[in-house]
C-alpha positions as a printed Julia matrix, in Angstrom:
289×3 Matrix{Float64}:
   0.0    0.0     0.0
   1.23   3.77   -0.91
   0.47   6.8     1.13
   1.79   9.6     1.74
   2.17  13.38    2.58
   1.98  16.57    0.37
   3.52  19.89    1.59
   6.46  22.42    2.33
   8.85  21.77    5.25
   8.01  18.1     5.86
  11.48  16.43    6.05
  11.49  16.34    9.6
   7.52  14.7     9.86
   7.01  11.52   11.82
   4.03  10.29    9.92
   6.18   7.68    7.96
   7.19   6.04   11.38
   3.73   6.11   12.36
   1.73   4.95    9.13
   4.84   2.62    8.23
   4.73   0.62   12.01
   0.52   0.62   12.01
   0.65  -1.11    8.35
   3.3   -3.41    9.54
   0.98  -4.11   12.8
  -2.24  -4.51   10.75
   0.02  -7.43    7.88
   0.23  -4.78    5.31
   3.46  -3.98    3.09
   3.65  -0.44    3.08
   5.34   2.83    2.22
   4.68   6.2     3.74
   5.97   8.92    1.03
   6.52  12.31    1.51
   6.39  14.8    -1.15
   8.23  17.93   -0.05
   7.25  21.15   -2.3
  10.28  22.73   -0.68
  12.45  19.96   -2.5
  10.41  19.3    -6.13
  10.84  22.68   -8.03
   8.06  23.41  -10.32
   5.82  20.36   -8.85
   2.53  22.11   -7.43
   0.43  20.63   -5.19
  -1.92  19.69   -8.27
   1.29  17.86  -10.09
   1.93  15.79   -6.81
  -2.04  15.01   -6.25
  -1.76  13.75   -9.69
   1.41  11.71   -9.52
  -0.09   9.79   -6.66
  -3.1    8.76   -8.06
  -1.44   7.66  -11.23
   1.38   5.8    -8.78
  -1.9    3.93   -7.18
  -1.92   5.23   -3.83
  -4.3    4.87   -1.35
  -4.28   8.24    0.07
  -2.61  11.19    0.75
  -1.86  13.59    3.82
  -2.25  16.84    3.1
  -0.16  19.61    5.09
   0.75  23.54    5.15
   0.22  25.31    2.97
  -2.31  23.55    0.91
  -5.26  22.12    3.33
  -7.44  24.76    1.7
  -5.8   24.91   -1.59
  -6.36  21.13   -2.04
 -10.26  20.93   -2.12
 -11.05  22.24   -5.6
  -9.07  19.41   -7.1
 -10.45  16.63   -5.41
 -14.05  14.6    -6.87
 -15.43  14.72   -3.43
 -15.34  16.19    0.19
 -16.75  15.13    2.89
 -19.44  16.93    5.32
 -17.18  18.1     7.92
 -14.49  18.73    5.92
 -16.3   21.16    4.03
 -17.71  22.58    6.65
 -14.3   22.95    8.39
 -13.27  24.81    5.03
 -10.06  22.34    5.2
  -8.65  18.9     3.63
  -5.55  17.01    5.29
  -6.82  13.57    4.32
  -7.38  12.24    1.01
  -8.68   8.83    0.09
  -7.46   7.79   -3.61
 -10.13   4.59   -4.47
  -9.44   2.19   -7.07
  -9.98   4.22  -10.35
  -8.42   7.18   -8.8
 -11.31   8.77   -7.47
 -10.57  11.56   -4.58
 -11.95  12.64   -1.83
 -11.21  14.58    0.99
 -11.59  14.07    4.89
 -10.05  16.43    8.16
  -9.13  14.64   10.7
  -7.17  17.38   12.19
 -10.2   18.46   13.73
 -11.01  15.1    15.52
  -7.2   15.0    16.07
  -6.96  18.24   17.93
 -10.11  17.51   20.22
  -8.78  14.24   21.25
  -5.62  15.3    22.53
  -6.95  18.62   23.94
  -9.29  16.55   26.16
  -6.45  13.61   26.88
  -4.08  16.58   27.77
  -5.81  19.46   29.45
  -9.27  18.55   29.7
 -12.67  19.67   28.54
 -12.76  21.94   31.88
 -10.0   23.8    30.76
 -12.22  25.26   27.73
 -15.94  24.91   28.75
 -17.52  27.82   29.27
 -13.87  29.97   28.5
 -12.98  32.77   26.28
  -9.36  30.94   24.26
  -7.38  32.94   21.81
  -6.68  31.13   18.43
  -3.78  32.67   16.46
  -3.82  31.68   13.15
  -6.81  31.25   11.17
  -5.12  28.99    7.76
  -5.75  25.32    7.52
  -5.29  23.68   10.45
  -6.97  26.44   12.78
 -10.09  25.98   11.44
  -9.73  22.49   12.52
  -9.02  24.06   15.88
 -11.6   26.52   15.83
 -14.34  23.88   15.33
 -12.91  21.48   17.63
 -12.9   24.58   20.31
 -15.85  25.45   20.32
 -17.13  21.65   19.98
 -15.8   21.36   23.34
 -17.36  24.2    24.94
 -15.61  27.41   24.62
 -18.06  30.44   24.79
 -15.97  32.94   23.15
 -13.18  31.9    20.6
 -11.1   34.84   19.67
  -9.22  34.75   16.0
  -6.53  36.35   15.46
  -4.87  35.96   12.01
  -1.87  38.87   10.38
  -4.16  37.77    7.0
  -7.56  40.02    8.23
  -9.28  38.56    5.32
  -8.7   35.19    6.85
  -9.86  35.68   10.27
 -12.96  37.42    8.81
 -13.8   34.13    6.75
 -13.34  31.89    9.41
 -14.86  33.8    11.94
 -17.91  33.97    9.09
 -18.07  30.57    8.85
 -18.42  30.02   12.52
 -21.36  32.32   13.44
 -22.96  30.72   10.68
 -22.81  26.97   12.33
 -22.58  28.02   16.12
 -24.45  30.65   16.26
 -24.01  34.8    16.96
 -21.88  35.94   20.06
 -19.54  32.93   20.36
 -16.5   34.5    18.14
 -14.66  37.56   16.91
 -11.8   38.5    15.79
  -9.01  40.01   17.95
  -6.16  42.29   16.01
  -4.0   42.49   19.13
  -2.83  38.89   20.55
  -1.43  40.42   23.4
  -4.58  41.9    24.3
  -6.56  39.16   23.81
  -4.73  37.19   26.33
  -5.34  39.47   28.84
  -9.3   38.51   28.75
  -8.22  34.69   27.6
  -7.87  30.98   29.81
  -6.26  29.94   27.47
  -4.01  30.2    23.66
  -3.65  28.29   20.84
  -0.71  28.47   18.19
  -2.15  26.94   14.46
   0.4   29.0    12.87
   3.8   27.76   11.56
   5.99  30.26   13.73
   7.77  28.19   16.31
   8.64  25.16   13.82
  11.77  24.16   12.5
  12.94  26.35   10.09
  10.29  29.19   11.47
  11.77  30.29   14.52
   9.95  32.48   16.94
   6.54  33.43   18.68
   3.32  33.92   17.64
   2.33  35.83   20.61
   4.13  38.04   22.65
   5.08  35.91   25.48
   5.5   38.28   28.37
   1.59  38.39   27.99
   1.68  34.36   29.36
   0.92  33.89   32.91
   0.93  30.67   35.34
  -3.15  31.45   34.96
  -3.06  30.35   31.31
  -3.26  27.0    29.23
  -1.37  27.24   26.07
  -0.96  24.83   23.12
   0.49  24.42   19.83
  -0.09  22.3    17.04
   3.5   21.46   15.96
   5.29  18.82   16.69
   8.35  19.61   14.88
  10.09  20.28   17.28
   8.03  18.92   19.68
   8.88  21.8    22.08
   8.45  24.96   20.32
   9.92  28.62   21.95
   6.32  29.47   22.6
   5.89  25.98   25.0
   9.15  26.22   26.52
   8.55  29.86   27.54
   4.76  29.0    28.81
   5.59  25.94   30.76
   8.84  28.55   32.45
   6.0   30.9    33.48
   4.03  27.86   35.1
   0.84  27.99   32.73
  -0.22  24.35   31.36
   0.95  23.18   27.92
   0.07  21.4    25.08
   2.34  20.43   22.42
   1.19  18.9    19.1
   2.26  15.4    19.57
  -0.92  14.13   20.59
  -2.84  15.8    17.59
  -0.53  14.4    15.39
  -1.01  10.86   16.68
  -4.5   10.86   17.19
  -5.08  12.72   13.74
  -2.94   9.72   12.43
  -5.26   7.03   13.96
  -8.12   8.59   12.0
  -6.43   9.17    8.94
  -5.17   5.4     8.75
  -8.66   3.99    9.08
  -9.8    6.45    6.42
  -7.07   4.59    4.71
  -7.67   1.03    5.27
 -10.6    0.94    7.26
  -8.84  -0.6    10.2
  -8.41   0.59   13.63
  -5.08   1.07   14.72
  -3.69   0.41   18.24
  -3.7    3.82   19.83
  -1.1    2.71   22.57
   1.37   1.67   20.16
   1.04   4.79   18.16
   1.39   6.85   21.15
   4.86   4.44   21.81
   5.8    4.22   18.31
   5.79   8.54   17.85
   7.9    9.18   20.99
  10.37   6.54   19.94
  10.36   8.01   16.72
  10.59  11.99   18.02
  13.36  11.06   20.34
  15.29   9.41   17.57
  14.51  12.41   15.53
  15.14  15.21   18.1
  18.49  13.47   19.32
  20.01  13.9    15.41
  18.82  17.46   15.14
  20.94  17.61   18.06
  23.7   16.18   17.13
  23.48  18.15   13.9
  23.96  21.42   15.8
């Protein structure tokens, strides 16, 4: 079986160790490919979507920057993913049919609860910077599990504005807004989430000035690469709760493989299998510097 992921900045992704070990568990010879656009010049996203179907994969992963790009190319999409306004998962059936799924927004619920806890959001205001692909997974998933007022905050206005759109229109008036000033925002906030790239290899910095943090917040981020970004490091120093993104990633992952074979993975053993792989991972980068 073939799968794979499409985006920029993905050499460093542990989805092959985690597909690749959950195939092997399940008796299926598999490959987990990644496409990097940061390494195929002149291959678009719609070359690569191509290439894969024609190659006879099962399915693809789709990452930053193309979860929204992605969607007018495929045959289908489903429900939620639609309604999320954002693909990561595509399913590639027999005659090369596509269609799209997100399971970042199952992913990110899952861990939020397994990690913090549905009190830490029910009935709170939260701060979500970045309003691209993967935080309207995280805005939906948010407010899923309770929050009464999400506040966007995105340096693309136009983006906030659309998701924040798309919101009132499925949860209702009064639950979300958009907030220009982060730093403000966190002021009235229990909590922050990062779905921007800032903070991942090859992005350094914050996406939020961090003196704003206090041992009162919750903050989390969805990247996993590294698996402590500046933003946690700083946070967990100041004594708030954190949240990294390995548990989105992994429980994302369990989703997206039974989109992929219809099986159910073992959830333990991808939890196992991911910090065996990270630790292998993270220990090169260090060695590197």
């Amino acid at each position: 079986m073939l799968v794979g992921l499409i985006g920029a900045n993905i050499q460093k992704s542990l989805s092959p160790a985690l597909h690749e070990d959950a195939l092997a568990a399940a008796g299926i010879r598999g490959h987990y490919h990644l496409m990097d656009l940061d390494r195929l010049p002149g291959r678009g996203l719609a070359d690569l979507l191509s290439a894969a179907r024609t190659a006879g994969f099962a399915g693809v992963n789709i990452t930053y920057p193309c979860k929204q790009s992605v969607m007018p190319l495929l045959d289908d999409v489903s429900p939620e993913a639609r309604q999320i306004g954002a693909v990561n998962t595509v399913t590639m059936a027999g005659g090369g049919t596509t269609k799209g799924y997100n399971t970042d927004c199952i992913g990110f619920k899952r861990a939020f609860e397994e990690t913090l806890g549905k009190d830490a959001a029910c009935g709170k205001t939260v701060l979500l910077v970045g309003a691209g692909g993967a935080g309207r997974a995280v805005a939906y998933a948010l407010l899923d599990v309770g929050v009464q007022t999400l506040l966007v905050n995105d340096k693309d206005l136009a983006q906030a504005s659309r998701l924040t759109a798309a919101l009132i229109a499925h949860f209702g008036p009064g639950r979300t807004r958009i907030e220009i000033e982060p730093e403000a925002a966190l002021s009235k906030a229990s909590g922050v989430v990062n779905a921007t790239p800032v903070g991942m290899l090859g992005v350094p910095g914050t996406p939020i000035p961090v003196d704003a943090i206090t041992p009162h917040h919750w903050v989390a981020d969805v990247i996993y690469t590294p698996l402590q970004t500046e933003l946690i490091k700083v946070a967990a120093a100041k004594g708030a709760r954190v949240m990294g993104g390995a548990g989105m990633c992994v429980h994302q992952a369990a989703a997206t493989f039974r989109l992929f074979t219809g099986l159910i993975p073992d959830l333990h053993r991808m939890h196992r299998v991911f910090a065996e792989a990270a630790a292998m991972r993270d220990g090169s980068l260090t060695e590197a510097r």
